[in-house]
Structures are given as structure tokens and as C-alpha cells.
N, C-alpha and C positions, 0 to 999 in steps of 0.2 A: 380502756380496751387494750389488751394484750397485743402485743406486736409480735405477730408468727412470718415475718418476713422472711426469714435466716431459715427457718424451717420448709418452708413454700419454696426455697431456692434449690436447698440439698434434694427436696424431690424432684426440682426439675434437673438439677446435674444428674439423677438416678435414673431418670427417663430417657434422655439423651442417650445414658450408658447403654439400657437397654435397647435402643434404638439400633445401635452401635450391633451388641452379641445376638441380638436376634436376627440381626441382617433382615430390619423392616422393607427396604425398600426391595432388593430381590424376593422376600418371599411376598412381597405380592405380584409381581411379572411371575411366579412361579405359582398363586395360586390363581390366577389367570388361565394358568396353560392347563394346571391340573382339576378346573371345574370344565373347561373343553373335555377333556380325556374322561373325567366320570358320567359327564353323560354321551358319549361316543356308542351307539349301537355295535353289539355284538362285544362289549369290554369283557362280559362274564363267559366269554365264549373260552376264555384263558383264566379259570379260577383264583390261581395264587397269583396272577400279572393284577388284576381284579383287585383282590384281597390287597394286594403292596400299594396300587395306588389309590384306593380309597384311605387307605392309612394314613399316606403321605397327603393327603387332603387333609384329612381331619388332623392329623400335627399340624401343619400350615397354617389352617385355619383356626387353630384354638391359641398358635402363639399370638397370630395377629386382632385376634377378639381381646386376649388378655392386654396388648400394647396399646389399642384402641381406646376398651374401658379405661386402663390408668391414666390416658392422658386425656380423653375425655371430663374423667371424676379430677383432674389433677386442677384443669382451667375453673371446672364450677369452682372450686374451693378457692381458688385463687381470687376470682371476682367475687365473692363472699366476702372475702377478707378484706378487698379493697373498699367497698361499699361499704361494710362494718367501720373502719377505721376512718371512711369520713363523715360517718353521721358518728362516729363513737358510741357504736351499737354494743354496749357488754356484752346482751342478754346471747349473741354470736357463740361469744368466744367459747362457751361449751358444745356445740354443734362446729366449729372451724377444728377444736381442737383434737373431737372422735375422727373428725372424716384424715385428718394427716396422718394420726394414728392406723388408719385402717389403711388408707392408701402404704405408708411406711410397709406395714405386716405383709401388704401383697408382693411389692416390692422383695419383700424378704424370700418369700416363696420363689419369685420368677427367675431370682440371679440365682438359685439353685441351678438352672439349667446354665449359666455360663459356666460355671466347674466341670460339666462333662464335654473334657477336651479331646478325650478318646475317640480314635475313626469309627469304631464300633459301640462306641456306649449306647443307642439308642436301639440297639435289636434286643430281642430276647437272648434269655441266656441257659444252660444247662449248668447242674449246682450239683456238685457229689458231696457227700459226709462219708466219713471214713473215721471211725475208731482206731485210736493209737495206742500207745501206752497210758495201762490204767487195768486193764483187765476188763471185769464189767462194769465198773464205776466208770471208766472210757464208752462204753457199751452204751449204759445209761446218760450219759453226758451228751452221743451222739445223738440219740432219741432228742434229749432237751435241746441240742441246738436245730434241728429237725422242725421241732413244735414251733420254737421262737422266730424261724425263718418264715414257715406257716403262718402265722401269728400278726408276723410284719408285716408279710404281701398281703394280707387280706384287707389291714388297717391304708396301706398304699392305696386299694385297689389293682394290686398286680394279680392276675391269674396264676394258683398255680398249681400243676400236673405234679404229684406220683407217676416216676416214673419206673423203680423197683426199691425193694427193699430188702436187702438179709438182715435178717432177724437173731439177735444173739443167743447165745443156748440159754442162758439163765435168767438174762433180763435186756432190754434195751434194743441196740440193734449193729452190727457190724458193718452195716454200709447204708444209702440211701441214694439213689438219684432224683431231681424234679426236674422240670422246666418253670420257669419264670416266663409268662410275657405280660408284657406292656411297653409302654412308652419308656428308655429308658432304665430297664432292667439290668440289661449289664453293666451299663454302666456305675450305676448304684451297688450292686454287689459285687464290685470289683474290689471294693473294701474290705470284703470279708473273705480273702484269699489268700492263705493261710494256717496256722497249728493255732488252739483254741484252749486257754488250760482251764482248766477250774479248780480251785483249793475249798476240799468243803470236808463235813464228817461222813465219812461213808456211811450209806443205810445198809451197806453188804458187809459192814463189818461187825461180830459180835464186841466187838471190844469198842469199839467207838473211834476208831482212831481217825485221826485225818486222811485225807488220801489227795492226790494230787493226779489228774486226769488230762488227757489230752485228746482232742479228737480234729482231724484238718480236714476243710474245705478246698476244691478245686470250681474254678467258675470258667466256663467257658460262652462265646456268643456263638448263638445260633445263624450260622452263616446260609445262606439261601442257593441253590445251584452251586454248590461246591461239585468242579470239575475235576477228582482227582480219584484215580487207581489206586485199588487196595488189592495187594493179591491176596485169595482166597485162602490159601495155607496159613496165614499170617493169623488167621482170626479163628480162635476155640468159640465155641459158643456154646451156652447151657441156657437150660430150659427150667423153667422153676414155677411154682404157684403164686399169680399176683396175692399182692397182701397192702393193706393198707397201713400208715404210721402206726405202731403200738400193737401193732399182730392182728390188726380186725381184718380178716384175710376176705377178701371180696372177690374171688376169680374160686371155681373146683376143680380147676383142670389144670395143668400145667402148661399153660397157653405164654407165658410171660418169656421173656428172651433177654439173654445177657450175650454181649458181644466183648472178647479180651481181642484185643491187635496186642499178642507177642515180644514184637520187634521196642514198641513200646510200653506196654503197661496198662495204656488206655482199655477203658472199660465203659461202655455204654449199652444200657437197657431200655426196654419202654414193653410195658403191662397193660395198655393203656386198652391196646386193641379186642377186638375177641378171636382172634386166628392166630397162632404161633408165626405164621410167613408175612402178615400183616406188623406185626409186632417184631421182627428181624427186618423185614424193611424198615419201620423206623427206627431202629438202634442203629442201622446202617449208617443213617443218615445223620445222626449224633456223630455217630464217630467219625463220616469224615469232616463233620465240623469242626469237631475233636484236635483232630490230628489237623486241617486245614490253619488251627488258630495255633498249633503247635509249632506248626512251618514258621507262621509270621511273628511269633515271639523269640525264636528263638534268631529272627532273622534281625528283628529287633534287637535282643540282645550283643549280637557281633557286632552290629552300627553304633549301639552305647559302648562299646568295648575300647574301638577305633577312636570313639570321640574323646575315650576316657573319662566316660560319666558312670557314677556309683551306681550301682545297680540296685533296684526299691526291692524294699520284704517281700519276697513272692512264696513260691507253695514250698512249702519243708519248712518255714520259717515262722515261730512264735510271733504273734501278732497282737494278741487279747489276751488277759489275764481276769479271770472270774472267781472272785474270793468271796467265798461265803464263809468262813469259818479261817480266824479266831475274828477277824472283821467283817465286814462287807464292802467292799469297791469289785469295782467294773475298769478295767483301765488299760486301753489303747499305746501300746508300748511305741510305734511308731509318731504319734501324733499330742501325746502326754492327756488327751482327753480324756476325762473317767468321771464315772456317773457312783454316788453311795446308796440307791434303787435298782440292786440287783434283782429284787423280783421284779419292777418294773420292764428292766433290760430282758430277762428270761421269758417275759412275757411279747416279748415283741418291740419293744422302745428301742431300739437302734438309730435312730434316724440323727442323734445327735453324733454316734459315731461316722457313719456314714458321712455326713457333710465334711467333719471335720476332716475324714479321710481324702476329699475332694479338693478340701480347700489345701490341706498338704502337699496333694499330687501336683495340682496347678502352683504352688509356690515351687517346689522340685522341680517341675519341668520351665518354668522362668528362669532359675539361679543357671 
């Protein structure tokens, strides 16, 4: 009979750990207060107060079901093993051996959530694409990373909103915004914030040549009662026909709203509505999430400056490298991680850069 001591041990230092980043014991005095508060009469009388804390219940509550079952399934296994080992039961040791495996695997999944160290990782987020240098092969490229973002949230489970689109003259698209929600959103695409190249053979070129594309993402989290003054001069706004990725245009009317704040650059839109003042209220509110995360990054930034810590790849800056041609690789300039499943990755596979990019930030903000 195989001796799985050494392994039955390393899951319990993993459980502990976990005990540790999920802060088991506050979040049950905290899902205490908040199963009081979800059945509290009149809680829907305030929709979105509503809406926040049943969220914050069901997080709660799914971290402490997941910490539960693993160390539930962690003791069965353990007194398996023990009882195995003194009658010197073999016939165990393939049933001892799937179950550490599979406890290990979930293990792998739950310390995901210790790398989102970020104050805001856990809200939603707003996700612009923007076409850079390249022409329309940039144009096209933007589209592709569009599709692949699409692609990943749906494989997550993350919800996610079109929220506009311009469309390029010839093919692809000059810009995109969405919204991301789920658990977690920003924080995960805080990875992909950044200039995006791709080396491949142009389909727009007659000659075949290579061409070299660039298209950058901006991520921002969806912050909630953001209390701040915009003056109204500040902000152009234009009106345009919703369209959905790839030109399948789904609005007739010109109901769709784009919002520029001037002063900075910022641009937020949302399509989503059927009234043009329905649809500038919510762009409103984009943007001063916009500009609300813009305050605390950059407030951020002076306090790394002071501290004299290097400042991380942020938006203007090459991040990802997408070679399809004369090779194929995928490769994470910041984190040296790289995948030779470029159609996989285009198709939505991210998640191995994504982590890597976590486990990067968390080792950065340790040194």
C-alpha cells in the first residue's frame, strides 16, 4: 500500500493557507450579518443597495461552501488512507489517489482568488479596444481581439454588454467599448491593459507581405455612486446607430451615445438602451467611473514615485506579442509566459496569461 502521507500533508498546509486568504473566520460573522440583511423587509425597496447585497451574500457564501467542501473531502480522504494503510488495503490506493488529485485541482482554482490584491478587483469593469498602427490590419486585429475577449467571458461565465462600436471603413473596427460583470472582472482584465501586436500576413495585402499591427486596451472598474462633478462644456457627445461586433447592426435609429470629456480624452458610450437620454445617462456614468479611477491611479502613481517603486506596463505600453507568421507564438513581454496555440489564444484561451500576469503583480508588489 502506497504511502500518500507527504501528499495528505501538503493539502493540509494548502488548506490552512486558504483558511488564512479567504479570511474563513470573519467571513462567517459577516455572512451572519448578511443573511439578517437579505431577508430584512422592504431590502428591495432600494434596488441597487438590493442588488449589492445579495451579491455580497452569494460571494460570501460560495467562498465559504468552497472552504467547507475542501476540508470536508480533505478529512474523508485522510481517514481512508489511514484505515487503508492498516489493514494494507491496495485495492484504496487508486480511489486515495483520484480523490488528492482532485482535491489538489480545486486547490489550484481557489488560490486564484488570492492574487487579486487589488482594492477593486472584484467589481465589474469597462474595456475599450482602440486601433493603432497598422491601418486596417490594426482595424482587423481590433475586431479579433473584440471576438477573443467575447469568447473568454463567455467560457468564464462573465456577462458581457456591447456597449459601442465604430466600425472601420474597409474592414474591422476603430474602436469598441463593453462591460464585463461578474465576480472579479477587473481584476482579471487588468492583465490585458495595454498595446497588443500581432505579426501575421496581411489578407489586405495583394502581395502577401507581412504586416505588423497594433491595437491597445484600456480597463477600467466599474465604480458604484461615484460622487464627482463634471462640467458640462467639458463633454462633446455624438449620437450614432447601435451596431453589434462585426457590423451586424441591431438598433435603426440613431439612439446610441458617445461621451469625449476634452480636458481628457476619455470616451464612454453605451447602445444598450432604446432612448438616446437613457443611453447618455449611462455613458454618464461610465465616465465618471472613468475619470473617478483616473483620479486614483494617478494618485497611485505620485505615492509609487515618492516611494521610488518602478512603475508596471500600464496603457501606451506593449504588452503582448501575437505571431502568426513566419512562426507562431503568443508571448507576454512582461511575464515571459507564451503559449505556440495562437488559434487557441485568439479563440478565447487567455486564462494562462491572465494568471500568470497575477502571480507577476503579487510577486512586484511583495519585492
Amino acid at each position: 500500500m502506497r504511502d500518500f502521507t507527504d501528499d495528505l500533508r501538503d493539502l493540509r498546509r494548502r488548506l490552512d493557507e486558504t483558511r488564512v486568504y479567504l479570511e474563513v473566520d470573519e467571513a462567517r460573522n459577516r455572512l451572519v450579518e448578511l443573511e439578517i440583511e437579505v431577508s430584512r423587509p422592504g431590502l428591495w425597496d432600494d434596488a441597487e443597495l438590493a442588488k449589492k447585497v445579495n451579491a455580497d451574500y452569494a460571494n460570501v457564501k460560495d467562498d465559504l461552501d468552497a472552504y467547507d467542501s475542501l476540508a470536508a473531502d480533505l478529512d474523508d480522504v485522510e481517514v481512508l488512507h489511514e484505515m487503508a494503510r492498516e489493514e494494507n488495503d491496495d485495492s484504496q490506493e487508486p480511489d486515495i489517489e483520484a480523490q488528492i488529485a482532485d482535491i489538489s485541482r480545486r486547490f489550484d482554482l481557489l488560490e486564484l482568488r488570492s492574487l487579486f490584491t487589488g482594492e477593486h478587483d472584484e467589481l465589474d469593469c469597462i474595456v475599450q479596444i482602440n486601433a493603432k498602427d497598422g491601418g486596417v490590419d490594426a482595424q482587423d486585429w481590433s475586431e479579433i481581439l473584440l471576438r477573443m475577449y467575447e469568447r473568454w467571458a463567455e467560457a468564464r461565465g462573465l456577462s458581457f454588454q456591447l456597449d459601442g462600436v465604430s466600425e472601420g471603413a474597409e474592414a474591422g473596427i476603430l474602436s469598441a467599448e463593453f462591460t464585463l460583470s461578474g465576480r472579479y472582472a477587473y481584476g482579471l482584465m487588468t492583465s490585458e491593459r495595454g498595446t497588443h501586436r500581432l505579426v501575421r500576413i496581411s489578407p489586405f495585402d495583394n502581395q502577401g507581405r507581412r504586416q505588423t499591427s497594433f491595437a491597445a486596451v484600456q480597463v477600467w472598474p466599474v465604480l458604484d455612486d461615484v460622487d464627482l462633478d463634471i462640467d458640462e462644456s467639458d463633454i462633446r457627445m455624438e449620437v450614432f446607430r447601435a451596431s453589434g461586433a462585426g457590423g451586424q447592426h441591431i438598433n435603426k435609429t440613431s439612439s446610441a451615445v458617445r461621451l469625449i470629456h476634452e480636458p481628457t480624452g476619455l470616451v464612454a458610450s453605451s447602445q444598450e438602451e432604446r432612448s438616446q437620454l437613457q443611453n447618455r445617462e449611462k455613458a454618464m456614468g461610465r465616465l465618471k467611473a472613468m475619470l473617478a479611477a483616473k483620479v486614483e491611479e494617478e494618485r497611485a502613481d505620485e505615492l509609487d514615485a515618492i516611494a521610488g517603486k518602478q512603475a508596471q506596463v500600464g496603457w501606451g505600453s506593449q504588452i503582448r506579442s501575437y505571431v502568426v507568421q513566419p512562426y507562431q507564438m503568443v508571448k507576454d513581454l512582461r511575464t515571459e509566459v507564451e503559449s505556440g496555440n495562437v488559434t487557441g489564444v485568439l479563440d478565447g484561451d487567455i486564462d494562462l496569461f491572465i494568471e500568470g500576469y497575477l502571480r507577476w503583480r503579487r510577486a512586484g508588489q511583495g519585492a
